[in-house]
MOPAC internal coordinates of N, CA, C and O (Angstrom, degrees):
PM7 1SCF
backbone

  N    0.0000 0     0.00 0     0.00 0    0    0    0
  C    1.4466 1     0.00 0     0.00 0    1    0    0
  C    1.5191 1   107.61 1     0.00 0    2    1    0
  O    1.2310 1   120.32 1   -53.39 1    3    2    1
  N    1.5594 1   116.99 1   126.61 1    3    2    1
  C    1.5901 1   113.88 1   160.03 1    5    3    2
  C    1.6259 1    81.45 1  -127.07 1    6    5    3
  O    1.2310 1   147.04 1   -18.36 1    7    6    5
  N    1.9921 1    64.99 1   161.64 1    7    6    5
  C    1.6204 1   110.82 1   168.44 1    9    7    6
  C    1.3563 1   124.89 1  -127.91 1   10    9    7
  O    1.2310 1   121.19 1   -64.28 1   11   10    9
  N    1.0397 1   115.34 1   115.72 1   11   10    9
  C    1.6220 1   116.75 1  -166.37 1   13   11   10
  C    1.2415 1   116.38 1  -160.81 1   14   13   11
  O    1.2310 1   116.09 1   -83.05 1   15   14   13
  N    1.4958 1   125.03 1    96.95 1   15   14   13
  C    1.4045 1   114.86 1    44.01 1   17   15   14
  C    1.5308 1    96.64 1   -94.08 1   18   17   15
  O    1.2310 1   111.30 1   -36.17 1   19   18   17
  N    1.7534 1   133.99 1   143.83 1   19   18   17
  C    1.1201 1   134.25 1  -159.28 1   21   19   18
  C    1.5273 1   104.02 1   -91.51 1   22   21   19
  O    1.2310 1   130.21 1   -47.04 1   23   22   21
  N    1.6283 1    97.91 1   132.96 1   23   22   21
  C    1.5971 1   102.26 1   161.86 1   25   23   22
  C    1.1624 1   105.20 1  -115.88 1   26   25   23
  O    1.2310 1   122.72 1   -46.64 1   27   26   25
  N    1.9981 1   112.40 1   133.36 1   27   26   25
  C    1.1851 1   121.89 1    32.40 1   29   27   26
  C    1.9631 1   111.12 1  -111.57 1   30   29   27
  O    1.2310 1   124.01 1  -176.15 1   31   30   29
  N    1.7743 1   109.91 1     3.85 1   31   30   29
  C    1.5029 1   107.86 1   178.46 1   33   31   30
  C    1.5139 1   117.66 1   -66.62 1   34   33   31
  O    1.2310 1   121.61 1   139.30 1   35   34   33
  N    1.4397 1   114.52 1   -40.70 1   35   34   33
  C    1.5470 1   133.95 1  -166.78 1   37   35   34
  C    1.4876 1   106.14 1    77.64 1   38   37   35
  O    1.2310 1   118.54 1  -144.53 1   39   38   37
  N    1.5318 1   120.39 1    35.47 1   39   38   37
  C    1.2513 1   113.94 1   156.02 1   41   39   38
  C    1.1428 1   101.20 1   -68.75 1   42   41   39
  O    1.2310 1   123.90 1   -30.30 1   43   42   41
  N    1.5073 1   110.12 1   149.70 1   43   42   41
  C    1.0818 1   140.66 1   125.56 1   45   43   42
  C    1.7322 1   146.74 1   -98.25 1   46   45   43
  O    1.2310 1   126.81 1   -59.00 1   47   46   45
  N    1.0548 1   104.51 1   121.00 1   47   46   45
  C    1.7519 1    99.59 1  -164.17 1   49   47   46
  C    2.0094 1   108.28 1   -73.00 1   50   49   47
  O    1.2310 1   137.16 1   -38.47 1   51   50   49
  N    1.1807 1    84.37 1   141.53 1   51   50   49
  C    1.4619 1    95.83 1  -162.95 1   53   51   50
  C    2.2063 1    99.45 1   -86.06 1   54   53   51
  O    1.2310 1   122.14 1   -46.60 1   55   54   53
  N    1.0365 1   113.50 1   133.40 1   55   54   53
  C    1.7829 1   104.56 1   143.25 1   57   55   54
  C    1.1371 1    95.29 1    36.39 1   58   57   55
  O    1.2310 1   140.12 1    68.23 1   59   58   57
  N    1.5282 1    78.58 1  -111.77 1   59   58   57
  C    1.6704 1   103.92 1  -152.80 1   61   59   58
  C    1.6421 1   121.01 1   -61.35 1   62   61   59
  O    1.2310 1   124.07 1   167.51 1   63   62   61
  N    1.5760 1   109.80 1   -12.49 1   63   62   61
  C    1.7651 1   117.85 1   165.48 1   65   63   62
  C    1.4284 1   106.20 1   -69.64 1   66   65   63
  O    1.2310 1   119.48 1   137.61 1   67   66   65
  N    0.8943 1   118.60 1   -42.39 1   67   66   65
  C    1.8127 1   130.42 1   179.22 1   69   67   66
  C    1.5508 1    98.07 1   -67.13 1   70   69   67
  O    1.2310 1   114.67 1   138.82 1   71   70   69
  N    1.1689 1   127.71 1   -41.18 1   71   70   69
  C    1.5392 1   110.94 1   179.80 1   73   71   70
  C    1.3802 1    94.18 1   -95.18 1   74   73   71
  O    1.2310 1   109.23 1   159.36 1   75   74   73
  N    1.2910 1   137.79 1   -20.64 1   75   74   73
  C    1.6383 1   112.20 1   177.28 1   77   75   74
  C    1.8641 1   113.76 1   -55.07 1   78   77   75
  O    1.2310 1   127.52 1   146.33 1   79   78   77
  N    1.7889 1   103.14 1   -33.67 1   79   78   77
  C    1.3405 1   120.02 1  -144.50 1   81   79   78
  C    1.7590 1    87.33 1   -78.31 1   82   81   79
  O    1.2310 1   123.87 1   128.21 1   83   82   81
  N    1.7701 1   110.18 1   -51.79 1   83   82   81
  C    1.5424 1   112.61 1  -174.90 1   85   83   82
  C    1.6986 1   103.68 1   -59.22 1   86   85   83
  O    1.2310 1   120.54 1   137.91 1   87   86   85
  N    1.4901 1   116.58 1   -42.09 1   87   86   85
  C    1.5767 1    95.10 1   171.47 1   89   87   86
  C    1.6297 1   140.97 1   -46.68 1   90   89   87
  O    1.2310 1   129.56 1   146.56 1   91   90   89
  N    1.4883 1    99.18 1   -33.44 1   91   90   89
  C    1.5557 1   126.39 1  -179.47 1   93   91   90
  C    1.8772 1   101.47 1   -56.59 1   94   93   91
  O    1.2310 1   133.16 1   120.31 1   95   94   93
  N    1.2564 1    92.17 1   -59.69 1   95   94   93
  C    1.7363 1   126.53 1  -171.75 1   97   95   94
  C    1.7276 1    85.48 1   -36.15 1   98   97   95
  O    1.2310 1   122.68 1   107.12 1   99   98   97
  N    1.1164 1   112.47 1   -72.88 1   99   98   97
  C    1.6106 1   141.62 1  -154.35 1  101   99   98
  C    2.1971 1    85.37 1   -39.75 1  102  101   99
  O    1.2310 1   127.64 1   132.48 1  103  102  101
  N    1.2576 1   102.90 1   -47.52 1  103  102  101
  C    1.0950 1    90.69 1   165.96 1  105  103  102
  C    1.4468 1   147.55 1   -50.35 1  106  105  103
  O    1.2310 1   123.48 1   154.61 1  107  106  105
  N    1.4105 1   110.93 1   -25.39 1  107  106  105
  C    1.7496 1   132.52 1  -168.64 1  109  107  106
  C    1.7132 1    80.34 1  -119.84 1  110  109  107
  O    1.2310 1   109.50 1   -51.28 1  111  110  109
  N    1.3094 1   137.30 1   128.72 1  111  110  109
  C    1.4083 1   131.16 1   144.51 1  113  111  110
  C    1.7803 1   115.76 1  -100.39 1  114  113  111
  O    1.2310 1   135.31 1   168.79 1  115  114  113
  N    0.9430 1    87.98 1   -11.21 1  115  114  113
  C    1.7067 1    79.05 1   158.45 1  117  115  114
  C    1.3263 1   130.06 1  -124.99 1  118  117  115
  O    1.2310 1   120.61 1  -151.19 1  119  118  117
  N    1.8325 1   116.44 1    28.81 1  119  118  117
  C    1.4941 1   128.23 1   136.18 1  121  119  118
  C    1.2830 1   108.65 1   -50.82 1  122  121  119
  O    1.2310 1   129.54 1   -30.78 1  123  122  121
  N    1.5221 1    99.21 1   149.22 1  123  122  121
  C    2.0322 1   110.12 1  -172.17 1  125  123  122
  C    1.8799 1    72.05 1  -141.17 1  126  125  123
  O    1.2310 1   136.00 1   -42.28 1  127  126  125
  N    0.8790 1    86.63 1   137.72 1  127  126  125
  C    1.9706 1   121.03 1   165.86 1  129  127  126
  C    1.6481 1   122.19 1   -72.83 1  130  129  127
  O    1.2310 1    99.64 1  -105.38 1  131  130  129
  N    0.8072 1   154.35 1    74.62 1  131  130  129
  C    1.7772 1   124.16 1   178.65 1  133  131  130
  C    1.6296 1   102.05 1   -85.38 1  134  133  131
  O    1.2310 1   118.03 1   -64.44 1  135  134  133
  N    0.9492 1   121.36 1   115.56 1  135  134  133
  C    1.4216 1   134.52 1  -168.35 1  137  135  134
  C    1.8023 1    96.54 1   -99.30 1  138  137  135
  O    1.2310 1   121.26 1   -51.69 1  139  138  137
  N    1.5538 1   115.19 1   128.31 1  139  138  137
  C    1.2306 1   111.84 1   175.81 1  141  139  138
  C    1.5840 1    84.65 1  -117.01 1  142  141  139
  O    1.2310 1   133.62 1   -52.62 1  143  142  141
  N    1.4256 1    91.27 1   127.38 1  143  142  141
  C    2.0168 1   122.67 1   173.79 1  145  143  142
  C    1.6157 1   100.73 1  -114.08 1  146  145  143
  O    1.2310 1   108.97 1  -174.69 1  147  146  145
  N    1.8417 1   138.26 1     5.31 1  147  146  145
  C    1.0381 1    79.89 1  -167.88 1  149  147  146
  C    1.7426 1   128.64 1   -86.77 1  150  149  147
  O    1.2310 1   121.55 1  -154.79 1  151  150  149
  N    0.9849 1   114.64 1    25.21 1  151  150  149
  C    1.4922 1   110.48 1   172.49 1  153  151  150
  C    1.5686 1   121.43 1  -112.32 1  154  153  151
  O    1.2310 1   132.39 1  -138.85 1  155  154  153
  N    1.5875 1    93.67 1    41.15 1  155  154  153
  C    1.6515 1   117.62 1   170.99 1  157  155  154
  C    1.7590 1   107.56 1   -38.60 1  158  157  155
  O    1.2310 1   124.32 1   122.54 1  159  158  157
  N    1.4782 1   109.32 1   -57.46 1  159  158  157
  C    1.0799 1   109.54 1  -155.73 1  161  159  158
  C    1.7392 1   109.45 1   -84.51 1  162  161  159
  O    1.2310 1   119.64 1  -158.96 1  163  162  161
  N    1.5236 1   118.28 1    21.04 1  163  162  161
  C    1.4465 1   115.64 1  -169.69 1  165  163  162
  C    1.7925 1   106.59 1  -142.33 1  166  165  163
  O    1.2310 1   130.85 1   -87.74 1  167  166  165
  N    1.3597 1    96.67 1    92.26 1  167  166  165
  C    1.2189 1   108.76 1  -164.44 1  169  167  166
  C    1.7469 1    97.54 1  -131.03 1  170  169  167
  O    1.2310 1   124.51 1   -25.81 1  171  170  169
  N    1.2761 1   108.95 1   154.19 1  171  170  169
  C    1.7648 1   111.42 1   175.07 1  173  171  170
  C    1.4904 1   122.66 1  -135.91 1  174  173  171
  O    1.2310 1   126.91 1     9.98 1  175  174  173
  N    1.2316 1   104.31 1  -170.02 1  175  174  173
  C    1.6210 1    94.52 1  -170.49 1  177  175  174
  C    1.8025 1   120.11 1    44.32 1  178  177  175
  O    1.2310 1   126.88 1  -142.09 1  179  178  177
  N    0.8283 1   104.37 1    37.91 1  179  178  177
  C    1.9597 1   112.29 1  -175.76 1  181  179  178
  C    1.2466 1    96.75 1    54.06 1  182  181  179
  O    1.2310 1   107.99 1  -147.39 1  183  182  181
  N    1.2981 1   140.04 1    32.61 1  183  182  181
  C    1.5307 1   127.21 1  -178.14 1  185  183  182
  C    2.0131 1    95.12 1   -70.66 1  186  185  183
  O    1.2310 1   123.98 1   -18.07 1  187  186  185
  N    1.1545 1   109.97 1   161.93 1  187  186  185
  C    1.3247 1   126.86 1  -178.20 1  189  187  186
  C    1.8494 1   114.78 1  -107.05 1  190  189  187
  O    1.2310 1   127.35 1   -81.71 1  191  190  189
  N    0.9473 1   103.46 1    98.29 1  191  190  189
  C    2.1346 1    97.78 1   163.03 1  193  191  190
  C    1.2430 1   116.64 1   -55.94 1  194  193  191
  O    1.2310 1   119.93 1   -56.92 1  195  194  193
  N    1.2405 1   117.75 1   123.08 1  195  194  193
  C    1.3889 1   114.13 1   172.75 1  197  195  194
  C    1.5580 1   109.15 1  -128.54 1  198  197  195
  O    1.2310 1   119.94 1   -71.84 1  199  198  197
  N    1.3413 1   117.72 1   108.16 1  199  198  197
  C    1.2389 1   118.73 1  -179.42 1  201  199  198
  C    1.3587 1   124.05 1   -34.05 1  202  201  199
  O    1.2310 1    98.47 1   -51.86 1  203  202  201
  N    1.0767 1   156.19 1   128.14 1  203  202  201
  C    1.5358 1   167.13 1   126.78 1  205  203  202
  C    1.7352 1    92.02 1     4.01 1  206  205  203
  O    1.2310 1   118.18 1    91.04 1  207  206  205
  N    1.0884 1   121.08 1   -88.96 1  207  206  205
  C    1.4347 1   126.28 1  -165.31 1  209  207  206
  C    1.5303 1   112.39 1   -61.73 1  210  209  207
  O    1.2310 1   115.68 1   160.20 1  211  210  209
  N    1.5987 1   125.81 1   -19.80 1  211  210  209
  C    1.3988 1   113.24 1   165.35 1  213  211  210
  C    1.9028 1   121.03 1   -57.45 1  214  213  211
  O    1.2310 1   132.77 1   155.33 1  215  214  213
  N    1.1668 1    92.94 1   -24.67 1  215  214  213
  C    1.9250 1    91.50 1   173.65 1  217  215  214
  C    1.3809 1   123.21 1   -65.76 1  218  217  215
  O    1.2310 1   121.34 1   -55.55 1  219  218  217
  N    0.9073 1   115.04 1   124.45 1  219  218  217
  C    1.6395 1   118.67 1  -179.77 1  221  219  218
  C    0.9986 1   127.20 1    39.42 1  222  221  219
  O    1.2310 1   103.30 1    49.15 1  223  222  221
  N    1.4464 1   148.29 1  -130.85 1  223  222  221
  C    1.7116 1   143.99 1   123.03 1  225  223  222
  C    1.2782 1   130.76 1   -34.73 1  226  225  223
  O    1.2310 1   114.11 1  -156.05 1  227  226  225
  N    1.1737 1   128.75 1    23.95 1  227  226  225
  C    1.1460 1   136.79 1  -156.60 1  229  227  226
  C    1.9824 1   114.24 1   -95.33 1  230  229  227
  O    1.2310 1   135.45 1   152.87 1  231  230  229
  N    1.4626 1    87.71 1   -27.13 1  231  230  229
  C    1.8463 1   118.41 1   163.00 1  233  231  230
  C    1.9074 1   103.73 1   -45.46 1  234  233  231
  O    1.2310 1   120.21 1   142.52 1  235  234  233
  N    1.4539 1   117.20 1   -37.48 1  235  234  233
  C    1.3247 1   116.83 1  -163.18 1  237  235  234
  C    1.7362 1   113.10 1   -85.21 1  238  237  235
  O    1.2310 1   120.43 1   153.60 1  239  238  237
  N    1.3127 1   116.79 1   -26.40 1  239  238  237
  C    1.1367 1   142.40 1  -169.46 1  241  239  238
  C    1.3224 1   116.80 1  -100.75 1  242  241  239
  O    1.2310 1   114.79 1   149.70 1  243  242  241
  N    1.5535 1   127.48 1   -30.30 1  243  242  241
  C    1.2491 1   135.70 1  -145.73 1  245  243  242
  C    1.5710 1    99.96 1  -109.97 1  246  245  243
  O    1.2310 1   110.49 1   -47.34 1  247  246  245
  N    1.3471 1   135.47 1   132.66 1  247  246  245
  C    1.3502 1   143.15 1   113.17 1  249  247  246
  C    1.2261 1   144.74 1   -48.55 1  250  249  247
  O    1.2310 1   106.71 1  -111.33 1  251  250  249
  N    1.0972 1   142.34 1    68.67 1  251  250  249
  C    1.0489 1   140.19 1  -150.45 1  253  251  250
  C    1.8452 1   112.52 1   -90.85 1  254  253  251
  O    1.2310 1   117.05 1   -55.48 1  255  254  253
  N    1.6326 1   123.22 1   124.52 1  255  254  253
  C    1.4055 1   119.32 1  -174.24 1  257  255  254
  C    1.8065 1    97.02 1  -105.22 1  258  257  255
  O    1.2310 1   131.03 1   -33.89 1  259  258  257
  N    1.4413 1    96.33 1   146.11 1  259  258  257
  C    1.5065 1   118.82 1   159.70 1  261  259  258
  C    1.6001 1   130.90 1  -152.31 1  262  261  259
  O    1.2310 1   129.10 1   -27.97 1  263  262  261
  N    1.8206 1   100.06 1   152.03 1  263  262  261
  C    1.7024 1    73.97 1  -153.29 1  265  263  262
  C    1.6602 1    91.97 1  -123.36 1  266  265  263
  O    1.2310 1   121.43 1   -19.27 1  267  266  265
  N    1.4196 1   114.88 1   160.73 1  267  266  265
  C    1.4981 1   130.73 1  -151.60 1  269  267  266
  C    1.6292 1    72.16 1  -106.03 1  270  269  267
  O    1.2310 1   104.12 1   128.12 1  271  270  269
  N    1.1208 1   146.88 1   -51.88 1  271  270  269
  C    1.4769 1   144.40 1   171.79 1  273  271  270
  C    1.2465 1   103.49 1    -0.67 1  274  273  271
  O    1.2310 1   138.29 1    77.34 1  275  274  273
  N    1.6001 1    82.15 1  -102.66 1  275  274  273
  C    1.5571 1   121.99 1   178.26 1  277  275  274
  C    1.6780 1   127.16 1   -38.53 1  278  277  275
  O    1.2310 1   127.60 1   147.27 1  279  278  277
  N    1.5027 1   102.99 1   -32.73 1  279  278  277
  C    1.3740 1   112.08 1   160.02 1  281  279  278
  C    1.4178 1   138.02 1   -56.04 1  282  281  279
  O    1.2310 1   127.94 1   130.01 1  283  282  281
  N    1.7492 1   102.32 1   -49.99 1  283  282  281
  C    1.1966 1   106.86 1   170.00 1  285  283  282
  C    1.1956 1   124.79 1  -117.76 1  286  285  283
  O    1.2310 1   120.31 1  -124.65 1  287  286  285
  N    1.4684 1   117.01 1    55.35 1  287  286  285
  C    1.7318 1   144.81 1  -155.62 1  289  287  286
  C    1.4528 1    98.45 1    18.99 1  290  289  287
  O    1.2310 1   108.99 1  -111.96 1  291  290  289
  N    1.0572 1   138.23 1    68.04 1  291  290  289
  C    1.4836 1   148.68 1   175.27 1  293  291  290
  C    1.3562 1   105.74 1  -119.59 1  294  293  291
  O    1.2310 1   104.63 1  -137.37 1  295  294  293
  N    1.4613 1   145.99 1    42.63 1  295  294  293
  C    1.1490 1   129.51 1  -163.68 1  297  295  294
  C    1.7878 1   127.59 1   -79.55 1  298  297  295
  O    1.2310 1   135.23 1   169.38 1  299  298  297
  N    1.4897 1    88.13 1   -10.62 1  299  298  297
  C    1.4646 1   103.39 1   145.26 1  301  299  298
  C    1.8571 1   138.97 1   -46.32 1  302  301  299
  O    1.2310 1   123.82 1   144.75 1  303  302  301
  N    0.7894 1   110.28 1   -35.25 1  303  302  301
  C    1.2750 1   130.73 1  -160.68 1  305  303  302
  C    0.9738 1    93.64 1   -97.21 1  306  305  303
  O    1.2310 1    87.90 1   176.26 1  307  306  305
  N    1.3740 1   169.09 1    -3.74 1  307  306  305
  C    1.4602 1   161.91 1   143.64 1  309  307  306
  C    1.4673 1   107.95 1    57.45 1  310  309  307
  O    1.2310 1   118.73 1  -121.00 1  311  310  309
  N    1.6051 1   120.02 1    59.00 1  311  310  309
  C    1.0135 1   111.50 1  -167.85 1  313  311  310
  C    1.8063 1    95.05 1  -129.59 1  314  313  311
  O    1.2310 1   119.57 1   -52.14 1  315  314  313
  N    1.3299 1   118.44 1   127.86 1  315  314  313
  C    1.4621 1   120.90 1  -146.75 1  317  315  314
  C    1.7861 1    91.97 1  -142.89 1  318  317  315
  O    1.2310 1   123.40 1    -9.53 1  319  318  317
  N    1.2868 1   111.08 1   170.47 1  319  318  317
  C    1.4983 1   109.79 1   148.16 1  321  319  318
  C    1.7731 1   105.69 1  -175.11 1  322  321  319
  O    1.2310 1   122.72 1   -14.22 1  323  322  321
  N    1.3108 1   112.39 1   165.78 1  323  322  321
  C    1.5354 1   117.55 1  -163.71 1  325  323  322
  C    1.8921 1    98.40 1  -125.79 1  326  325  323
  O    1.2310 1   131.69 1   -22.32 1  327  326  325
  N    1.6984 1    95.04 1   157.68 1  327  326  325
  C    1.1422 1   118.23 1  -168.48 1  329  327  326
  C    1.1288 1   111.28 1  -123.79 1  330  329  327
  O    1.2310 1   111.69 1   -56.29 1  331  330  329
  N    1.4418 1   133.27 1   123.71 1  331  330  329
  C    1.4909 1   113.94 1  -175.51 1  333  331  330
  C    1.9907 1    99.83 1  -170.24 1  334  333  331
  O    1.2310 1   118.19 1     3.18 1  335  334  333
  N    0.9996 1   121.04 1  -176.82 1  335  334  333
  C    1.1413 1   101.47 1   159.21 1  337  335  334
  C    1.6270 1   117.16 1  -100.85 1  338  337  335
  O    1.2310 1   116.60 1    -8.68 1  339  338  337
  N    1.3643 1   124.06 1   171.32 1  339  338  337
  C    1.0233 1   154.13 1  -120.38 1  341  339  338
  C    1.9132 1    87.59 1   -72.28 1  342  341  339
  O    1.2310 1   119.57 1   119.95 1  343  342  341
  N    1.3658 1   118.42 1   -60.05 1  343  342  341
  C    1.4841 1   131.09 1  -177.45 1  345  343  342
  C    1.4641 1   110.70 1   -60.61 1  346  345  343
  O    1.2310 1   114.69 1   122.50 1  347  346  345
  N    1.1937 1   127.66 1   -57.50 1  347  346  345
  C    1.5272 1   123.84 1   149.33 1  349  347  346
  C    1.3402 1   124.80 1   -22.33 1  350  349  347
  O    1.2310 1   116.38 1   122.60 1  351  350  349
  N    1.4286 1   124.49 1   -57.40 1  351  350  349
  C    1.0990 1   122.22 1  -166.77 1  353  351  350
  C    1.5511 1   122.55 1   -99.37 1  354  353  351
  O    1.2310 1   124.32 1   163.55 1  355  354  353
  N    1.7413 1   109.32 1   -16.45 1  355  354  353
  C    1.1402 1   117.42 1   167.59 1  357  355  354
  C    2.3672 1   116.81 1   -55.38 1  358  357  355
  O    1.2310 1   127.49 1   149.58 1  359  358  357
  N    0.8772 1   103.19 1   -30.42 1  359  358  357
  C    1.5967 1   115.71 1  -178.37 1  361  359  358
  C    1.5679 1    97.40 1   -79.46 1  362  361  359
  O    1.2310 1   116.51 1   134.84 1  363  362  361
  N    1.5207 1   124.24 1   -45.16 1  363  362  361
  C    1.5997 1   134.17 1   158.55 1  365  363  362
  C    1.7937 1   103.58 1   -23.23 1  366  365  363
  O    1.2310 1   125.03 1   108.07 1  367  366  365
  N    1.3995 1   107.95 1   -71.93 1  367  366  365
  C    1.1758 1   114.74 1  -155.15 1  369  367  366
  C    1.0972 1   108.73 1   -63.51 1  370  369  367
  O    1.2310 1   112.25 1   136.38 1  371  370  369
  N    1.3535 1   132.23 1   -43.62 1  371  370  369
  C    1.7474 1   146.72 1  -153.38 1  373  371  370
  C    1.7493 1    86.48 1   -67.55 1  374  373  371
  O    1.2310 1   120.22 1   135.72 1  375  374  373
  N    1.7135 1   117.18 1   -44.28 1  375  374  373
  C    1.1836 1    96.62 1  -165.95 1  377  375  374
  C    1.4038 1   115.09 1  -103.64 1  378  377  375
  O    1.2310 1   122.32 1   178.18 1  379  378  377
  N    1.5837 1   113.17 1    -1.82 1  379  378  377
  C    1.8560 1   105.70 1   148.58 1  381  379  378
  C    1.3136 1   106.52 1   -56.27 1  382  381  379
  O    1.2310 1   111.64 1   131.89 1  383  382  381
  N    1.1641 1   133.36 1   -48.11 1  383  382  381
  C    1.3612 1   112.14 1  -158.77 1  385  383  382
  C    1.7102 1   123.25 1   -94.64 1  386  385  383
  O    1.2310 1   131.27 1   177.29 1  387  386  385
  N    1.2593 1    95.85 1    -2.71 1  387  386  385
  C    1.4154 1    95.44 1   174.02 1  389  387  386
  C    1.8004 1   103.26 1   -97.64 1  390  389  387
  O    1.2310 1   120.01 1   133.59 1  391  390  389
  N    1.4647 1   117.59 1   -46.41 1  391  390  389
  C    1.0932 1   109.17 1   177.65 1  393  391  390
  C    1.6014 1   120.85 1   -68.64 1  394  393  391
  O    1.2310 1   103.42 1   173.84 1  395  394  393
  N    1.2132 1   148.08 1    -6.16 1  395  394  393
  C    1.7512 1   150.46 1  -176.11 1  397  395  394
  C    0.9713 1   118.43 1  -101.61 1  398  397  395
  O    1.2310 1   107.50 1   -42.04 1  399  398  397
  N    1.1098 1   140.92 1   137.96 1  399  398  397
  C    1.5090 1   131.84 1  -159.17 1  401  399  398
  C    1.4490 1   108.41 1  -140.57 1  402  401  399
  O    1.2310 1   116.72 1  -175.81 1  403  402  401
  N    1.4529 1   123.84 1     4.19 1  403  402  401
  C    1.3715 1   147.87 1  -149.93 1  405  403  402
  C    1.2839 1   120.24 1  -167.56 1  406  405  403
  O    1.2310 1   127.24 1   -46.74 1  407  406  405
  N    1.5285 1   103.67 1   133.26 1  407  406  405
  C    1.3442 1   104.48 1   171.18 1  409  407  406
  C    1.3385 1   115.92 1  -125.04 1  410  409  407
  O    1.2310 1   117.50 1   -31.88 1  411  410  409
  N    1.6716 1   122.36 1   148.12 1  411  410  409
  C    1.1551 1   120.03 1   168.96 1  413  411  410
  C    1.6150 1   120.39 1   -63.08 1  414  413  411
  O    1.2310 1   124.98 1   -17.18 1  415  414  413
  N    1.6271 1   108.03 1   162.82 1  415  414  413
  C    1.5765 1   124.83 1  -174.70 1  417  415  414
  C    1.3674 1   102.17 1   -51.98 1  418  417  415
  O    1.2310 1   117.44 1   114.84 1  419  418  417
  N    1.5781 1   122.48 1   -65.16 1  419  418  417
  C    1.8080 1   119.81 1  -165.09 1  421  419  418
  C    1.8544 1   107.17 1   -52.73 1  422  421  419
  O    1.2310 1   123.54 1   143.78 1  423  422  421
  N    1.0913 1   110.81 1   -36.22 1  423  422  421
  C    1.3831 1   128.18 1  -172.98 1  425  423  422
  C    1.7432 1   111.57 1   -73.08 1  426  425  423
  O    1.2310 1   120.10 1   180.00 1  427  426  425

């Protein structure tokens, strides 16, 4: 699991931490990532977000979370969604829908 940009430090992993982390990876090929982004859009000092899955191959392995909450200071609303490719996210779905039993109001 990463988090980036991290709550509650506000690191953000730079470049070259994201390629230190996919080099490591390169070791395990059947580690899968769930990368929590959702506070992509709240970064300071000009720091830069750089998605987890934009590095190298990292698209094949990676889950990526973001949240419609947190976006539009709604953190009520528990309204989220994931990015991944198609095999990743198919095992995702089986257990949104068996585990939720409820949906929020905006939704």
């Amino acid at each position: 699991m990463l988090n980036t940009p991290h709550n509650p430090t506000g690191k953000c992993f730079t470049k070259t931490e994201l390629e230190e982390i996919s080099t490591i990876l390169k070791e395990f090929p059947d580690c899968k990532v769930l990368s929590d982004e959702v506070y992509d859009f709240l970064t300071f000092d000009g720091v830069e977000h750089i998605p987890f899955a934009s590095i190298g191959d990292n698209w094949l392995k990676t889950i990526t979370v973001y949240s419609g909450g947190k976006l539009l200071n709604a953190t009520g609303w528990k309204v989220g969604w994931a990015i991944a490719p198609p095999d990743l996210l198919r095992l995702g779905g089986i257990m949104n829908n068996t585990t939720f039993y409820c949906q929020n109001t905006p939704a």
